[in-house]
C-alpha positions in Angstrom: 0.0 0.0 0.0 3.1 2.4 0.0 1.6 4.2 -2.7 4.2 7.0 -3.7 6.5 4.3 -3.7 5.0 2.9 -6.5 5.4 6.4 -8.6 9.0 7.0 -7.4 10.1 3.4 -7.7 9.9 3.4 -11.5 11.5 6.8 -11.9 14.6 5.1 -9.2 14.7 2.3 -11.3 15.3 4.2 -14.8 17.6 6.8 -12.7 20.0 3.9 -12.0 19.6 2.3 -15.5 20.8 5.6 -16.6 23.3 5.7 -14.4 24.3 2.3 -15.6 24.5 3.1 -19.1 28.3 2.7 -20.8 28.9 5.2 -23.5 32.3 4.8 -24.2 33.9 2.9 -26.7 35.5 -0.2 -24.3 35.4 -3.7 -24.8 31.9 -3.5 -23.4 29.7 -1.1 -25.7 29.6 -1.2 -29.7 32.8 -0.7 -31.1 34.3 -3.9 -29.6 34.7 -7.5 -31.4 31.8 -8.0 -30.9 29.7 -5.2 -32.4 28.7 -3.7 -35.5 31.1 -1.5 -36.2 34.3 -3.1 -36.8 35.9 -5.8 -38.4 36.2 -8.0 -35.6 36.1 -12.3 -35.6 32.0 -12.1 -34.4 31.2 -8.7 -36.3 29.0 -8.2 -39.1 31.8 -8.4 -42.0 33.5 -11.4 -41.4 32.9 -14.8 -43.7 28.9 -15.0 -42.0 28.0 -11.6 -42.8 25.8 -10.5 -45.2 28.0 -8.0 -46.8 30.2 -9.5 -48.1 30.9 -12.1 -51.5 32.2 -14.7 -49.7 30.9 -18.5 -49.5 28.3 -17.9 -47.1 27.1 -14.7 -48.5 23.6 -14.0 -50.0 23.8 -12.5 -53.4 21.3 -14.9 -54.6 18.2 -14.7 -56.6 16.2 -13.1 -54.0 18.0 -10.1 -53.4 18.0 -10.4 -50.2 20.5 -10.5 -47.2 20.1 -14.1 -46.3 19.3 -17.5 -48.3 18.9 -19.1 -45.5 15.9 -21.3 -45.6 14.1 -18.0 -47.0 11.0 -19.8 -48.6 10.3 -16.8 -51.6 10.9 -13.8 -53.2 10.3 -11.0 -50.8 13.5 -9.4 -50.6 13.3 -9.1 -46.6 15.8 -10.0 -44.3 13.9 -13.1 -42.9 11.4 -15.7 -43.4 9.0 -14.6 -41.6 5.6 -15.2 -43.0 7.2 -16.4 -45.6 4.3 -18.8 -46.4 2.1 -16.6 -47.6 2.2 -14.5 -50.8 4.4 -11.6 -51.4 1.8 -9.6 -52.5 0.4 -10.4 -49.1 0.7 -6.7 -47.0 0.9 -5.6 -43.8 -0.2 -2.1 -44.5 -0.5 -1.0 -41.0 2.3 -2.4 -39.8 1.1 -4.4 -36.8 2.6 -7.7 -37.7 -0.3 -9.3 -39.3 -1.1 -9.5 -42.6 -4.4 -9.0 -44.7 -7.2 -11.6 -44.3 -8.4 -10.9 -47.6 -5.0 -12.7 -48.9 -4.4 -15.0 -46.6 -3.6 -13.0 -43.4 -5.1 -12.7 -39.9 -5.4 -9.1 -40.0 -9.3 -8.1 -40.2 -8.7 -4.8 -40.8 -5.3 -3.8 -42.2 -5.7 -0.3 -42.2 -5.8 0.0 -38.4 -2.5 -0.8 -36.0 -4.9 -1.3 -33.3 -7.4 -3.9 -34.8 -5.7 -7.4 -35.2 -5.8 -11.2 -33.1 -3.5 -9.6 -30.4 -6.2 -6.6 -29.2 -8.9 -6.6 -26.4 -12.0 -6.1 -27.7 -13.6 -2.4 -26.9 -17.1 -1.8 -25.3 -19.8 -0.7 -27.2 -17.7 0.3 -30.5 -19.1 -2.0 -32.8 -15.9 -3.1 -34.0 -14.5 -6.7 -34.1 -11.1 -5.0 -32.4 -9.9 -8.8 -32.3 -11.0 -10.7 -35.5 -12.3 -13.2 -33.9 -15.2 -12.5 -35.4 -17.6 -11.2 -33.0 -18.5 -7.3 -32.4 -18.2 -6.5 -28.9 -18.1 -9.1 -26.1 -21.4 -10.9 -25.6 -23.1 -9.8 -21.7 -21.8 -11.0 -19.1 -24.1 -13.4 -16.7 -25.6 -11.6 -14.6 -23.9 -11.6 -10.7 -26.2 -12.0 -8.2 -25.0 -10.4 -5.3 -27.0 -10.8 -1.9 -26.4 -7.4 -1.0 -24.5 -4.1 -1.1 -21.3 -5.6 0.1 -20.4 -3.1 2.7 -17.7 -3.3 5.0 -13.7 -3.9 6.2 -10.8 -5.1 3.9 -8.5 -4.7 6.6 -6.8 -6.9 9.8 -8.6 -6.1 13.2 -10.7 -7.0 15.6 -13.7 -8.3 13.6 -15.6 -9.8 15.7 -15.3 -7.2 18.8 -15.7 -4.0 16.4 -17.1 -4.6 13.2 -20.9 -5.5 14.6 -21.1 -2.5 16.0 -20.7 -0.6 12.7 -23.6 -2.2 11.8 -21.6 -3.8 8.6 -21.1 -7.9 8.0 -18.6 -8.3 5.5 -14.9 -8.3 6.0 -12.2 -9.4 3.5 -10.0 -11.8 5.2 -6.2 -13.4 4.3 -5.9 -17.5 4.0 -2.9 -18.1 2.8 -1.4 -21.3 1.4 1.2 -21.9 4.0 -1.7 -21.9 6.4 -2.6 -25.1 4.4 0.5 -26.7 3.5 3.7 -25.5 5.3 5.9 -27.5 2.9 5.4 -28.4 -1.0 6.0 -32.1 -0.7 5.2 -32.6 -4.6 7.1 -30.3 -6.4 6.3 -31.5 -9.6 2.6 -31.7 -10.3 0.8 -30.5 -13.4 -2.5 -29.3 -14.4 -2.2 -31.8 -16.7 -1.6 -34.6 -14.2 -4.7 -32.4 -12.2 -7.0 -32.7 -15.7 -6.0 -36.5 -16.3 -6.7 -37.3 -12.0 -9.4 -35.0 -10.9 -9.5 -37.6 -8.2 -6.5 -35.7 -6.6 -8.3 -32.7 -5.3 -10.2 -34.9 -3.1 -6.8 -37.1 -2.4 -5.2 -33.2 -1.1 -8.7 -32.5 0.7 -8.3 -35.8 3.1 -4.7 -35.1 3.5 -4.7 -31.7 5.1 -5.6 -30.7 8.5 -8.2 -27.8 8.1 -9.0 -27.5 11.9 -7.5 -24.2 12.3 -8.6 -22.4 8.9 -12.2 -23.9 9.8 -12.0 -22.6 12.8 -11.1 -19.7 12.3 -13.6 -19.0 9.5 -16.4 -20.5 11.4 -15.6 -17.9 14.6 -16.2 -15.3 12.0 -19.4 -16.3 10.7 -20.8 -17.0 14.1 -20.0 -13.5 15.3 -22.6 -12.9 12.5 -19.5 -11.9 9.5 -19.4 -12.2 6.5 -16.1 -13.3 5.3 -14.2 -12.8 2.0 -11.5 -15.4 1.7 -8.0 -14.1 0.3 -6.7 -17.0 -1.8 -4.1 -17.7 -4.4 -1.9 -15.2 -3.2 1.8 -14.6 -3.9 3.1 -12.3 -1.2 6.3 -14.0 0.3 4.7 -13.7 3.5 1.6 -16.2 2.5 3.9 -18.6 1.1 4.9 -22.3 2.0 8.1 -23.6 1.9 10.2 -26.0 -0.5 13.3 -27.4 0.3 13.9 -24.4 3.2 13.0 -21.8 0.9 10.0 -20.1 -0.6 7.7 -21.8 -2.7 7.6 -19.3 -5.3 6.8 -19.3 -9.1 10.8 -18.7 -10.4 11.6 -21.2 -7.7 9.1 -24.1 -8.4 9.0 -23.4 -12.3 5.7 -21.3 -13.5 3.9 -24.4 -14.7 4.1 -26.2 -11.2 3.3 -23.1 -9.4 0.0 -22.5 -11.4 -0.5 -26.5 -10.3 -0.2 -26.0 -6.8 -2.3 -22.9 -6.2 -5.1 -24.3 -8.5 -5.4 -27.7 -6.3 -5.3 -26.3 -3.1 -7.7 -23.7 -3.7 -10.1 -25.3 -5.4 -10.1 -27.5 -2.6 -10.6 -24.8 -0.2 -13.4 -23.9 -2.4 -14.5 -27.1 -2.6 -15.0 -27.7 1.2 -16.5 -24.2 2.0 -19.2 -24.4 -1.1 -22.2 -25.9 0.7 -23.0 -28.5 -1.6 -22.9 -31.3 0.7 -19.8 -32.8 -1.2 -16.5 -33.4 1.3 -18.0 -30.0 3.2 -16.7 -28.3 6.0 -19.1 -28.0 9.0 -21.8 -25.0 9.1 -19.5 -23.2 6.7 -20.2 -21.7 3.3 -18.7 -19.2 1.5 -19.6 -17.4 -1.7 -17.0 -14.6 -2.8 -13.4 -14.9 -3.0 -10.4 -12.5 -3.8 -8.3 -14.0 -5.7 -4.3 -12.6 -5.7 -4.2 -9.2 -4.6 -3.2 -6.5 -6.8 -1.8 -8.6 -9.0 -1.5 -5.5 -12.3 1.5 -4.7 -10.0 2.9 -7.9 -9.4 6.1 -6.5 -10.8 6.3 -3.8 -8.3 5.5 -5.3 -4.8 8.4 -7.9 -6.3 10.9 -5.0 -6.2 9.8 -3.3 -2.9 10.0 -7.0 -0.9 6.5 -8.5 -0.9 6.6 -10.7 -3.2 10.2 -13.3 -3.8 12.3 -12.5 -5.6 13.4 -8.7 -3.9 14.7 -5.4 -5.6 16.3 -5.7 -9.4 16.3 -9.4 -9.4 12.3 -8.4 -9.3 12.2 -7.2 -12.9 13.4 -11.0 -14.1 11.3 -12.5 -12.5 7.7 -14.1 -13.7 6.1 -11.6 -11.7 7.5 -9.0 -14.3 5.9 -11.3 -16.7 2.5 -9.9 -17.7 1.3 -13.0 -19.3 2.0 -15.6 -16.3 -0.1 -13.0 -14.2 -3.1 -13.4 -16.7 -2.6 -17.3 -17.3 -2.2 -17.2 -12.8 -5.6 -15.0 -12.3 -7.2 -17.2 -14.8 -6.1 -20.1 -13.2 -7.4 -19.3 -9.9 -10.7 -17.9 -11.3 -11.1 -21.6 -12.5 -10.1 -23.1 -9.4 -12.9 -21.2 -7.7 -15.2 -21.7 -10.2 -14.6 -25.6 -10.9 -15.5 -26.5 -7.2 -18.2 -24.2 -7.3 -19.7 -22.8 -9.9 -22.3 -20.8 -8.0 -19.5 -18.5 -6.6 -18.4 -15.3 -7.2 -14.7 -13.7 -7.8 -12.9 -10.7 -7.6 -9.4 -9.2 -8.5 -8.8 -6.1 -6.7 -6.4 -3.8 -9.0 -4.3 -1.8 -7.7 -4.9 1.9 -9.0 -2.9 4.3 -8.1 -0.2 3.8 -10.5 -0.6 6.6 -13.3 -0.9 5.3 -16.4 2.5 7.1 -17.8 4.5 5.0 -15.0 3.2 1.7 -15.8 4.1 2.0 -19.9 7.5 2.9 -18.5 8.1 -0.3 -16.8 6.1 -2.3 -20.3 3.0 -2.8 -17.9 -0.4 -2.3 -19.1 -2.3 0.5 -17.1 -5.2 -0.5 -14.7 -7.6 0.6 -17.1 -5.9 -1.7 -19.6 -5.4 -4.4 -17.0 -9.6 -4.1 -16.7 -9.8 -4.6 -19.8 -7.8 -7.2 -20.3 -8.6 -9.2 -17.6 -12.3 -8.8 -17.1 -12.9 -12.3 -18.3 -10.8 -13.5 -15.0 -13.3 -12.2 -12.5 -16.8 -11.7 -11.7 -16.6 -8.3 -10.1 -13.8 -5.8 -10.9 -12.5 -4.5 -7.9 -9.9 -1.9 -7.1 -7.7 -0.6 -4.4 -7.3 3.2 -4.1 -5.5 5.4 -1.7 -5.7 8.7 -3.1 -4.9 11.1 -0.1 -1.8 8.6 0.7 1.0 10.9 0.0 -0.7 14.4 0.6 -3.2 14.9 3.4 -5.4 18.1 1.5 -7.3 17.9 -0.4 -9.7 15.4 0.4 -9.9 13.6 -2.5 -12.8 11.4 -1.7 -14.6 12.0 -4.9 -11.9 9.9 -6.6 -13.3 6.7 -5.7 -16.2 7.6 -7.6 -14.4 8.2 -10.6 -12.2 5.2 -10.8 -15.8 3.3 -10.6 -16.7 4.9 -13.8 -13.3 4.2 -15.2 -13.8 0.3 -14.6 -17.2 0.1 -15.6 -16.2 1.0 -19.0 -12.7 -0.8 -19.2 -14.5 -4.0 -18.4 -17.4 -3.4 -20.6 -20.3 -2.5 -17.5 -19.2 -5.4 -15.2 -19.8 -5.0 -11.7 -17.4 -3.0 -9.8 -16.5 -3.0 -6.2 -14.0 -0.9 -3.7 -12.2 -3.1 -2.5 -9.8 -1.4 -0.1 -10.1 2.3 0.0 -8.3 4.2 3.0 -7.3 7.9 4.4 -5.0 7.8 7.4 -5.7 9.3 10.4 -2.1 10.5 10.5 0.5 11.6 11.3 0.0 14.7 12.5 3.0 16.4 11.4 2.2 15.5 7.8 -1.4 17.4 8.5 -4.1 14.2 9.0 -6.2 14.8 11.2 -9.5 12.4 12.6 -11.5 14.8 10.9 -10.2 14.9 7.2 -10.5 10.8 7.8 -13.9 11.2 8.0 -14.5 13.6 5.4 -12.9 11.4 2.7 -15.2 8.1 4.0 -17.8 10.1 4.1 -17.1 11.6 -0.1 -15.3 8.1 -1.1 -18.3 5.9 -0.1 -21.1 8.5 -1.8 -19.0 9.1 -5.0 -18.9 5.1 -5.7 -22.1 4.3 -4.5 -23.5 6.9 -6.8 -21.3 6.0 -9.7 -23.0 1.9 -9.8 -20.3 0.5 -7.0 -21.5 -2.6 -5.8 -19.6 -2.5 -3.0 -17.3 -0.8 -0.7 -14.9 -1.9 1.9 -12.8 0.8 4.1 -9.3 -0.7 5.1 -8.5 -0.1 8.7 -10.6 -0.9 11.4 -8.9 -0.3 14.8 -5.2 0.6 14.7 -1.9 1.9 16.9 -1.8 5.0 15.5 2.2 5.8 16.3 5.3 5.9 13.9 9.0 5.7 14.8 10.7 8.1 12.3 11.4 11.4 13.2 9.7 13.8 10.7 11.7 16.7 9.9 10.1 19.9 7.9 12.7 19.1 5.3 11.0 16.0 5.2 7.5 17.8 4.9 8.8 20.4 2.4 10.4 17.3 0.1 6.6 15.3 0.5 4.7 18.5 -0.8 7.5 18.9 -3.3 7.0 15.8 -4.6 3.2 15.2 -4.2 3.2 18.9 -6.2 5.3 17.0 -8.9 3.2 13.8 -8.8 -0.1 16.0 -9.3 1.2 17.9 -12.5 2.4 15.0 -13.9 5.9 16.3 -13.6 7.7 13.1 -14.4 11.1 14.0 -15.8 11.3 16.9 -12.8 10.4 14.2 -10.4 12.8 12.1 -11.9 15.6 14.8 -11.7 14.6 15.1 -7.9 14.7 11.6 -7.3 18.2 11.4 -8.9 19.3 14.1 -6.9 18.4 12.5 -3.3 18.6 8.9 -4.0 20.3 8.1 -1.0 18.2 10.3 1.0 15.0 8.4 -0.4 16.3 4.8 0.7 17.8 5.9 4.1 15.2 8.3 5.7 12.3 9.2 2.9 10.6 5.8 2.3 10.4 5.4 6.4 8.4 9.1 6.5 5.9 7.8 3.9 5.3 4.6 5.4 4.4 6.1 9.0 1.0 6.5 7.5 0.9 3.0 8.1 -0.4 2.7 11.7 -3.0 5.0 11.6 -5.6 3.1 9.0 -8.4 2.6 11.7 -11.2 4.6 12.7 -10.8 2.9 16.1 -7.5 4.2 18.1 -6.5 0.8 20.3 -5.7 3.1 23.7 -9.0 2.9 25.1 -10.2 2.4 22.7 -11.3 5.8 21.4 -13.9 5.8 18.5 -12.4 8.5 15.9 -14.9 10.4 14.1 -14.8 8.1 11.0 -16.2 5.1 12.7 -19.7 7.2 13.3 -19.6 8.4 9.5 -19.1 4.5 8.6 -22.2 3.6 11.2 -24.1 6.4 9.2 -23.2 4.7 6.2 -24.1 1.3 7.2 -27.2 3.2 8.1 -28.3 4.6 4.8 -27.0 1.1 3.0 -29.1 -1.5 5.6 -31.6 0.5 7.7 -31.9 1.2 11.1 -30.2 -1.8 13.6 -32.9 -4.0 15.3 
């Protein structure tokens, strides 16, 4: 949830690429034996070049710079689509060719149109050629209720009744069910040829403690909405004395392993009388968490592997993050059919920062990924960095957003938060309830289907000493942040880079402690808890 961390870590990252950068003429950049431009033993004029007349030059028929396997006529440098006719274009340059000769391009007069695009809401266009306009409607989700309620770790069951709110996202994390991966290898194809080994996994495990666990929530009279499938190092079993992670088990067993033990959660919590835990039934589940930035909770420690080695790694890989949300949307979906997913997207990353790192935006991810969940939810922390304005009426907007990235399906808050303080950094109780107050009206009123606060009761103290250089560099940068300033905020960042990883990072995390609307000494009931019981109010009706 560090959410300036997210903008500045990107600009850090190209800062020390930058630095990185060797623009001399050494042994290491282009003008070695090994480059382009010289006439070294593995450059481009010795005997396999193509410059050259020698006995492995190209001066064939084709006129082209290789006869290498080159299957016709099109004097181009490869053979690339070289099995379809010459006269075969690819006028808009997207790397398909026209349909109407033998292509897959539906329409090659338009870069964006082509098998690789998302299809587009509403503009009657096949954007994909697969040869259907617009996605068909979604089922519709039948939810039981405004979901109203916590996203956040606290004392559920002593608070949250008396908010006069039910639901409350809650973690289970696969460690919790297997502490160590004792079969490293398995499939989805050994899963697909064996469904018979989901109820093998269900009769090994010992569930007593998840079970109870669940079971004390929905006796308090809660509503809970697992957590599953997710990749935070902290959530993770082990293998062989370290983490069970996708780079270290391989991305095909890791997709295995999630899928089997939480469609066997599912499985065991769906009411349908089938290997069913006791009085317990659940019907919505997260699935990941913030998975669009993957990449970027990698480098900042809380997902495995840390830092640089992050950006390697198959979280930085946008297409194992589809094929892992789509995997865990059909584990949940295969043991139960009847229930109900959600992705919660992380969307405070601008747009302009997430093309810099090759990411899709969260509108894009939307989108993209809209097929891998039955409600499109999204995280949102807009007052994280900066304590005025109250920017409330955000929430509302990002609602609209979603609803048309993911062509009108349901959209929920997942976690949306204003701290409380520090009060050097100028939160107060107050502007905490203020921003509930706007956030919750602004999304009901834009179609929400849900909202869930994050922070319940907390501590509500910090360590770091806050310095008004410190204060002077946040509004600084906040300033830079809200102009889109990014090459002066990259300059900045450039400039105090060790200043940022010694002292900085620690003054924007102290917001960290002061999520709930509860204060723990006491307790003391901060302003925003009655604005959330007004809520709860409006939503439900009066308590019985």
């Amino acid at each position: 949830m560090r959410r300036l961390l997210f903008i500045l870590l990107p600009i850090l990252l190209l800062v020390l690429s930058l630095a990185a950068c060797d623009n001399d003429d050494d042994d290491n950049d282009d003008s070695t034996v090994v480059a382009d431009d010289d006439t070294g033993v593995d450059d481009d004029d010795d005997d396999d070049d193509d410059d050259d007349d020698d006995d492995d030059d190209d001066d064939d028929d084709d006129n082209d710079d290789n006869d290498d396997n080159d299957d016709n006529d099109d004097n181009d440098d490869n053979d690339d689509n070289d099995d379809v006719s010459p006269e075969c274009p690819d006028a808009d340059e997207d790397g398909y060719t026209d349909e109407n000769c033998g292509g897959l391009d539906c329409n090659d007069a338009d870069p964006a149109i082509n098998p690789d695009a998302y299809d587009i809401c509403g503009d009657n266009i096949d954007n994909n050629c697969d040869d259907i306009v617009d996605n068909p409607d979604d089922p519709v989700v039948e939810l039981p209720e405004f979901i109203l309620g916590i996203s956040s770790g606290g004392s559920f069951t002593t608070y949250l009744p008396g908010l006069g709110m039910t639901w409350v996202r809650i973690t289970i994390s696969w460690k919790w069910v297997q502490a160590e991966v004792t079969d490293p290898d398995l499939t989805m194809a050994d899963i697909e040829a064996n469904p018979g080994l989901i109820d093998d996994f269900i009769a090994a495990i010992d569930w007593t403690s998840i079970d109870n666990y669940v079971r004390g929530l929905q006796a308090a009279g809660l509503d809970p909405i697992p957590l599953v499938g997710h990749g935070y190092s902290n959530t993770l079993p082990a293998i062989e004395g370290e983490l069970a992670t996708p780079d270290r088990l391989g991305t095909e067993h890791y997709l295995a392993l999630q899928y089997r033990w939480v469609r066997a959660l599912v499985e065991r919590y769906d009411g349908d009388g089938y290997l069913d835990a006791d009085n317990i039934v659940v019907k919505i589940w997260q699935t990941e968490n913030e998975l669009n930035q993957a990449m970027l909770t990698a480098v900042w420690g809380w997902r495995d592997p840390q830092w640089l080695d992050a950006l390697t790694s198959a979280w930085a890989d946008w297409d194992f993050c589809t094929t892992l949300l789509s995997t865990l949307y059909d584990a949940v979906h295969d043991a139960d059919p009847e229930a109900i997913t959600v992705q919660n997207l992380h969307t405070d990353v601008p747009p302009e920062i997430s093309h810099l790192l090759f990411q899709p935006s969260w509108t894009e991810a939307a989108t993209q990924w809209r097929d891998y969940m039955d409600l499109v939810g999204f995280d949102a922390y807009p007052n994280y960095y900066l304590a005025e304005p109250v920017m409330g009426d955000q929430i509302g907007a990002r609602v609209t957003q979603l609803d048309e990235a993911a062509c009108g399906k349901p959209v929920i808050a997942m976690e949306i938060g204003y701290p409380s303080g520090p009060e050097e950094l100028g939160f107060t109780w107050d502007n905490q309830a203020q921003f509930i107050d706007d956030a919750f009206h602004s999304a009901y009123e834009a179609g929400a289907v849900g909202y869930l606060h994050f922070g319940l009761n907390s501590d509500d103290t910090h360590s770091v000493e806050i310095t008004p250089e410190d204060i002077a560099n946040l509004e600084l940068v906040s300033g830079l942040y809200l102009n889109e300033s990014w090459l002066q905020l990259m300059l900045w960042a450039a400039g105090n880079l060790d200043y940022i990883n010694n002292h900085f990072i620690d003054v924007l995390q102290s917001v960290e402690e002061y999520w709930g609307v509860i204060y723990n000494v006491g307790p003391v009931y901060k302003p925003g808890y009655t604005t959330l019981q007004n809520i709860a109010t409006e939503v439900y009706g009066p308590k019985e």
